[in-house]
C-alpha positions as CSV (number, residue, x, y, z in Angstrom):
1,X,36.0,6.7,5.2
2,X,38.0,8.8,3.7
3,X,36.4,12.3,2.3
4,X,36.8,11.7,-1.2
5,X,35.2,8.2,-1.0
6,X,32.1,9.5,0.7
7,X,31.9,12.1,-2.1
8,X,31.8,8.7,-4.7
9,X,30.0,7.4,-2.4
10,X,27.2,9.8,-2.5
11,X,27.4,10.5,-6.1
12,X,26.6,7.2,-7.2
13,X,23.9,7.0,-4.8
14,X,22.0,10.0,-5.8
15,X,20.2,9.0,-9.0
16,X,19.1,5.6,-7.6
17,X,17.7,7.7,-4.3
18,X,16.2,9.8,-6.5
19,X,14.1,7.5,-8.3
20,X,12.7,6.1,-4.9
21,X,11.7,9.0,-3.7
22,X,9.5,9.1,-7.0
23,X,8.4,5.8,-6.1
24,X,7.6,6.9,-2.8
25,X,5.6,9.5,-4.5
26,X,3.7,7.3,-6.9
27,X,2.6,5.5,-3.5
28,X,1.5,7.9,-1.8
29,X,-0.3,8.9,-5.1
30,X,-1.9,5.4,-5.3
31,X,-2.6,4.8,-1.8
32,X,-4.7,8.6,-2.1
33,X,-6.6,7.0,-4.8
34,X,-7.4,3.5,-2.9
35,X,-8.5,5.8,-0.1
36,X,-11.0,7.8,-2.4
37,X,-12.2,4.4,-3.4
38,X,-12.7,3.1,-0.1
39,X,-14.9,5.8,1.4
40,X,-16.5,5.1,-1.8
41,X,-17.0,1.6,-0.7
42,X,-17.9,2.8,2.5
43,X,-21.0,4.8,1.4
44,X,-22.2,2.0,-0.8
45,X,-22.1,-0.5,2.3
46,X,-23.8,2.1,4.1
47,X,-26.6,2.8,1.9
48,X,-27.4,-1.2,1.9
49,X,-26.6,-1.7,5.0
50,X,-23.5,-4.0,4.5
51,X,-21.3,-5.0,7.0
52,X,-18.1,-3.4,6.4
53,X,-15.8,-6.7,6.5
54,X,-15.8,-8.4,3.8
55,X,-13.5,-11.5,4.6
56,X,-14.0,-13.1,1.2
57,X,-12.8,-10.5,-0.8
58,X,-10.5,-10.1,1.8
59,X,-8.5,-13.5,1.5
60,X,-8.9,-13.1,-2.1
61,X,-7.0,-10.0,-2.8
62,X,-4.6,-11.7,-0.3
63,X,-4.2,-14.8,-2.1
64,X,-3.4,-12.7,-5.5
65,X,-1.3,-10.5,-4.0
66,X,0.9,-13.1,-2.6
67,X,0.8,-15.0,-5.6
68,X,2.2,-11.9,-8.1
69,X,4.7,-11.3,-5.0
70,X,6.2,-15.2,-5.1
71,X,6.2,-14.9,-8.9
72,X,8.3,-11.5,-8.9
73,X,10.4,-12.3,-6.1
74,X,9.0,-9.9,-3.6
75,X,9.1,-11.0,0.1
76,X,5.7,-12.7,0.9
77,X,5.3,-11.7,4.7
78,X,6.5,-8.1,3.4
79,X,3.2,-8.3,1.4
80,X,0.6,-9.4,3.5
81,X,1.8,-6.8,6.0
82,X,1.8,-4.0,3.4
83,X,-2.3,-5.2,2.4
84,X,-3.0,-6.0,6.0
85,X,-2.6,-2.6,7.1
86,X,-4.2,-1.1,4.3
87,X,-7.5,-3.4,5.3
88,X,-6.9,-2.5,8.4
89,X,-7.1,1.2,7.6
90,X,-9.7,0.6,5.1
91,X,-12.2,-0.7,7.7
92,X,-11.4,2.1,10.0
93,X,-12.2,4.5,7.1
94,X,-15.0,2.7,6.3
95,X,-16.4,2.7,9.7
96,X,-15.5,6.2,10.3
97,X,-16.8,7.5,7.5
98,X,-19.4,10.6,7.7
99,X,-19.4,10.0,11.5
C-alpha cells in the first residue's frame, strides 16, 4: 500500500470508527444499567428466598431475542452467545451479591 492510499484509507474509515466506538459506549452504558437491575433482582430473590435461576424467563428472553435477531438480520448464534453470557454473569452477580 502505497502511503497516500493508506491516508484515504484511514480517512474514510474514521467517521464510521467513530460511531462504533459510541456504540461501544452506549453498551457499556446499557450493560451498567442491566447490572444495577440485576443485583436488584438479586435482593428481591433473596428476600423471598428464590432460587436464583429462573429457566423460564430464561428461555423466554432467549426465544425473543432470537426472534428480533432473525427478523433484523443479526446472526442468531452471535445472539444467544451475547445473552448467554450476560445470564451467565447475571447469576454470578446474583449469587455473589452482599456476600
Amino acid at each position: 500500500m502505497t502511503q497516500k492510499y493508506q491516508l484515504s484509507l484511514e480517512h474514510s474509515l474514521l467517521p464510521i470508527r467513530k460511531q462504533i466506538d459510541e456504540l461501544d459506549a452506549q453498551l457499556l452504558n446499557w450493560l451498567e444499567k442491566r447490572i444495577i437491575l440485576i443485583k436488584e433482582v438479586g435482593e428481591i430473590k433473596k428476600k423471598y428466598s428464590a432460587p436464583v435461576l429462573s429457566k423460564s424467563r430464561e428461555d423466554s428472553i432467549l426465544m425473543k431475542v432470537r426472534n428480533e435477531a432473525v427478523l433484523r438480520g443479526i446472526p442468531e448464534l452471535l445472539v444467544l452467545d451475547i445473552w448467554n453470557a450476560i445470564f451467565k454473569a447475571a447469576y454470578e452477580l446474583e449469587e455473589n451479591h452482599d456476600r
